[in-house]
C-alpha positions as CSV (number, residue, x, y, z in Angstrom):
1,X,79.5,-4.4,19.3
2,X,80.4,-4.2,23.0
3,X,82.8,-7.2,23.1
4,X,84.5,-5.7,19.7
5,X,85.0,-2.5,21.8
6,X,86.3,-4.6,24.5
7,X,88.9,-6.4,22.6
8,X,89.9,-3.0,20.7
9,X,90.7,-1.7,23.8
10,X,92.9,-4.7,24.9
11,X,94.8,-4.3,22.0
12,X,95.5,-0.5,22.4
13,X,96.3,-1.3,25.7
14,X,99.0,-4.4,25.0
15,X,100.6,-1.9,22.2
16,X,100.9,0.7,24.9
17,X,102.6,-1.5,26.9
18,X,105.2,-2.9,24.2
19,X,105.8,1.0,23.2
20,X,106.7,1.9,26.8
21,X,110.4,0.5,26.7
22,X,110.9,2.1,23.5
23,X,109.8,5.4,25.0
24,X,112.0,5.0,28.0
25,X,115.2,3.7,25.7
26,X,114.0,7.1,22.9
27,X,114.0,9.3,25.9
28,X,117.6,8.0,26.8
29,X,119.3,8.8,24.1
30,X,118.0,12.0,23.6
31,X,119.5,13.1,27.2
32,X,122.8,11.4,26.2
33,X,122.6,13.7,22.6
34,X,121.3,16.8,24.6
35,X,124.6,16.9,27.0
36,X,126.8,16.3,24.4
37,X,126.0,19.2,23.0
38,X,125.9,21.2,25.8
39,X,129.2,20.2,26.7
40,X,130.3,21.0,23.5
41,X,128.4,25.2,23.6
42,X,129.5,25.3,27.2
43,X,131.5,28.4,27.9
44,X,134.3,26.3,29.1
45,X,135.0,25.2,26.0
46,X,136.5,27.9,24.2
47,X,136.8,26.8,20.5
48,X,133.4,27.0,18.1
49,X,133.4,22.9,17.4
50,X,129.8,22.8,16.6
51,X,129.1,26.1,14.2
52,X,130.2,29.8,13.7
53,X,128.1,31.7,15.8
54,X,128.6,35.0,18.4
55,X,128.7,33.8,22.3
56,X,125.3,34.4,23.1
57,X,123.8,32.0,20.7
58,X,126.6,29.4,22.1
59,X,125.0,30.6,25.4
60,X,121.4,29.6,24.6
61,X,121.9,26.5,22.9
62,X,124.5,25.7,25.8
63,X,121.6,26.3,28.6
64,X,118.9,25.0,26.5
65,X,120.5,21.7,25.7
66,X,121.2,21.2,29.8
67,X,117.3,21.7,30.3
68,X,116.7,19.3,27.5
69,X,119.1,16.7,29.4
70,X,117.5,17.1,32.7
71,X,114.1,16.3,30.9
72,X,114.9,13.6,29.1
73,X,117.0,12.0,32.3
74,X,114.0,12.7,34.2
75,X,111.2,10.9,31.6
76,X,114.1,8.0,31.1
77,X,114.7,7.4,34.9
78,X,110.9,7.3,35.9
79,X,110.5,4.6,32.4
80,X,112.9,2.4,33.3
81,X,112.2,2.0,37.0
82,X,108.4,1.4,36.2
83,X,109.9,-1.0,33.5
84,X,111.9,-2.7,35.7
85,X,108.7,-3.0,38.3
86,X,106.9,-4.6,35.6
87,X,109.2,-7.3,34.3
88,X,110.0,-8.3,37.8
89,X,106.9,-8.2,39.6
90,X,106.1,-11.6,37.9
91,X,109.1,-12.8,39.3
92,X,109.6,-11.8,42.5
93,X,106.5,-10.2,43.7
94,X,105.5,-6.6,44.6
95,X,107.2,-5.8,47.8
96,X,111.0,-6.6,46.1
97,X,109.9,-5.0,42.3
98,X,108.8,-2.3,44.1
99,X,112.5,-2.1,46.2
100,X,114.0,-2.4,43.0
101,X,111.7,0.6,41.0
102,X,112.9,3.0,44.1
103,X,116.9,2.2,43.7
104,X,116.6,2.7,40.1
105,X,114.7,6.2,40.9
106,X,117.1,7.3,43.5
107,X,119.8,6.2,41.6
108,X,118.7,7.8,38.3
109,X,117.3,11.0,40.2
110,X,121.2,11.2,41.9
111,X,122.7,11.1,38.6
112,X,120.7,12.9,36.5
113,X,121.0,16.0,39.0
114,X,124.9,15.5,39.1
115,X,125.1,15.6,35.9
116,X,122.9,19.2,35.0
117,X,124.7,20.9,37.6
118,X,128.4,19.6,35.9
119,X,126.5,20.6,33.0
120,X,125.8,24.1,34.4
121,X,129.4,24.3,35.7
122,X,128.7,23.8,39.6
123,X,131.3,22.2,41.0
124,X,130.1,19.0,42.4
125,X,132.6,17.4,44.7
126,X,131.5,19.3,47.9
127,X,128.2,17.8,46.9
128,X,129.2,14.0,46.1
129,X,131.4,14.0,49.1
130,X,128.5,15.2,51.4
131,X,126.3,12.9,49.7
132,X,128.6,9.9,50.8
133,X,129.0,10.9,54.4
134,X,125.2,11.5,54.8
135,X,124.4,7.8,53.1
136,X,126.8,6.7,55.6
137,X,125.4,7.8,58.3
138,X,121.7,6.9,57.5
139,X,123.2,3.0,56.9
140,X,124.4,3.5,60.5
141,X,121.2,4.7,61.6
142,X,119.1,2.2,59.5
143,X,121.3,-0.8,60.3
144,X,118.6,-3.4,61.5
145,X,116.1,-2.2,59.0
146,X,118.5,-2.6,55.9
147,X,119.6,-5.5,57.4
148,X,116.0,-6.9,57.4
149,X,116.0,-5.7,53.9
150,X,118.9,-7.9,52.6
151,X,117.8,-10.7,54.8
152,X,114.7,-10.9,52.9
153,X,116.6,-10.8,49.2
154,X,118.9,-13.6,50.4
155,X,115.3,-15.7,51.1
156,X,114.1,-14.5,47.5
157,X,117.1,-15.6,46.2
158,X,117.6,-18.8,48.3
159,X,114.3,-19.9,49.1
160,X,114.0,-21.6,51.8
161,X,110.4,-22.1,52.0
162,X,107.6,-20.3,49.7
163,X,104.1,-19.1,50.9
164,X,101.8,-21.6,51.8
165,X,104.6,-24.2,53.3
166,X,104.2,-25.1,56.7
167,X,107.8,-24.4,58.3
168,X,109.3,-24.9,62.0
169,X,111.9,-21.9,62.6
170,X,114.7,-23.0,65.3
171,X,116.6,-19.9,67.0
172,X,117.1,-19.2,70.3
173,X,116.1,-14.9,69.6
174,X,112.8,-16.5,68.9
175,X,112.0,-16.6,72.5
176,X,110.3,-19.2,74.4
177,X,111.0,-23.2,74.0
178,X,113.2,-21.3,70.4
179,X,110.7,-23.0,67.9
180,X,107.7,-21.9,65.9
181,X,105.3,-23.7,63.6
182,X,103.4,-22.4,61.4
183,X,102.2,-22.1,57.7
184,X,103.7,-18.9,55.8
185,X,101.1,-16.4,54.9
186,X,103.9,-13.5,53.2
187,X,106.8,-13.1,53.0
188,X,107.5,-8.9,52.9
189,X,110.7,-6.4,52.7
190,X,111.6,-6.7,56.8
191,X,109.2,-9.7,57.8
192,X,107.6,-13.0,57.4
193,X,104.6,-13.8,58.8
194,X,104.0,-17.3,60.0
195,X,100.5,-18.4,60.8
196,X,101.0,-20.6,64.1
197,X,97.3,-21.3,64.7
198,X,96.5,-19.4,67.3
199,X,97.4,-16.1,65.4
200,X,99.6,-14.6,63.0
201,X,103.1,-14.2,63.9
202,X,105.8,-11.2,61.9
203,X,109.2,-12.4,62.3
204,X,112.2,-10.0,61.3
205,X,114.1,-11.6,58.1
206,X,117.2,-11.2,59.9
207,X,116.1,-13.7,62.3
208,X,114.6,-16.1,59.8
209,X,117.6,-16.0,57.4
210,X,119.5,-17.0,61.1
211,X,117.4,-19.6,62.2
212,X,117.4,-23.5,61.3
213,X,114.1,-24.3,58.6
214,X,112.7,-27.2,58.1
215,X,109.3,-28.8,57.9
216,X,107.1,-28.4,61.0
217,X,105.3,-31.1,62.8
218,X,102.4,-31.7,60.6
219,X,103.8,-32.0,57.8
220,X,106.2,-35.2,58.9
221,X,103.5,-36.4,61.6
222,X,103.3,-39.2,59.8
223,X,106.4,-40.3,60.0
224,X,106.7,-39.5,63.2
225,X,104.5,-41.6,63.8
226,X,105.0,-44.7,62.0
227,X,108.4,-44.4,63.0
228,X,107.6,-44.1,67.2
229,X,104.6,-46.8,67.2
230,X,106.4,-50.0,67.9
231,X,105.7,-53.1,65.5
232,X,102.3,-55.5,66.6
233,X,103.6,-59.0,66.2
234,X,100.7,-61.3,65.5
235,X,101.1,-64.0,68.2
236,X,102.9,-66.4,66.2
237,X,105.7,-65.2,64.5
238,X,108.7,-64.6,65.7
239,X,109.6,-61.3,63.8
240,X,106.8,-58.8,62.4
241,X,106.6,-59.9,59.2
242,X,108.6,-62.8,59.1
243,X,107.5,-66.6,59.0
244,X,105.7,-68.4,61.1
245,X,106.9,-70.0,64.2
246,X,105.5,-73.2,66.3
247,X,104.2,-71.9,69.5
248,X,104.3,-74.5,72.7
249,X,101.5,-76.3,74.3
250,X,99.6,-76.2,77.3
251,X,101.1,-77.8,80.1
């Protein structure tokens, strides 16, 4: 009885999942629908297009409609960034799904609130300009940090090395002798930590996306060393591994 309960509930749970798009996509379209028709009762609009009615009705249904969008914007924008999160988490892990569920909430939050307040017949250019120069100036402000940020989806994109790979990182803003070996334990939004041995080391993804990669010491030691240990003749031939030759007598 128990494990039927179980499984039940695992497949209330999978439809759940496979109706969340749908309510994201419903929840769409009923935005798009509810500012079309306030556009249409808006009091700009001078002409009846939608039915015969006296100005306040056109009033309500104009006002109500513009709630209705910023409703539906709202449950749409919030669906499809957890969406999003989902499909790529698998992919790409949780730090980057989750940068990617906050762009789509800013994004969608930006627009949605544009949009009600055209809907309501605020003028909005004051707003989108002031919007521009204030993202400007944060990016100025934020330079290394969003630069750490796109450093580390070039290496999700690129991949250079994956954790669990022991790497050697060659830069001179490393500091030191400009090397570091070490097995990769994460690699996060601004940093990627490298296990060295003696401790855990975070290094900015700016600097890893600048410095030379390549596989660290222990991992080619043994070429290394076959190739530095000189060949052991055997006394009687002339070459390693060649034939033999006649070696001379005692005087």
């Amino acid at each position: 009885m128990q494990q039927r309960q179980i499984d039940l509930s695992a497949k209330v749970a999978r439809v759940k999942r496979k109706a969340r798009p749908w309510k994201s996509i419903i929840a769409l379209v009923l935005a798009i629908a509810a500012a079309v028709v306030s556009h249409l009762a808006s009091p700009s609009r001078k002409s009846k297009v939608l039915f015969s009615a006296p100005d306040w009705t056109y009033s309500v249904v104009w006002v109500s409609t513009a709630v209705l969008f910023l409703i539906f914007a709202s449950m749409a924008t919030v669906g499809l960034a957890t969406q999003a999160r989902q499909l790529l988490e698998p992919r790409v892990g949780i730090a980057y799904s989750a940068i990617v569920r906050y762009a789509v909430l800013i994004v969608g939050a930006f627009t949605t609130l544009v949009l009600t307040l055209v809907l309501f017949g605020v003028p909005v250019s004051q707003l989108v300009l002031g919007g521009a120069l204030t993202t400007v100036f944060v990016s100025i402000a934020a330079q290394q940090a969003l630069g750490n940020v796109f450093a580390g989806l070039v290496l999700m994109l690129a991949q250079p090395f994956k954790v669990g790979d022991q790497i050697r990182l060659r830069a001179g803003s490393l500091g030191g002798s400009g090397t570091l070996d070490g097995m990769v334990t994460d690699i996060g939004i601004t940093y990627v930590r490298v296990d060295t041995g003696s401790g855990v080391m975070s290094v900015p993804n700016s600097q890893v996306l600048n410095a030379m990669v390549g596989p660290s010491s222990s991992d080619d030691g043994n070429g290394a060393q076959e190739a530095g240990t000189p060949a052991v003749s055997d006394g009687r031939s002339g070459t390693p591994g060649g034939p033999e030759q006649p070696q001379p007598g005692p005087a």
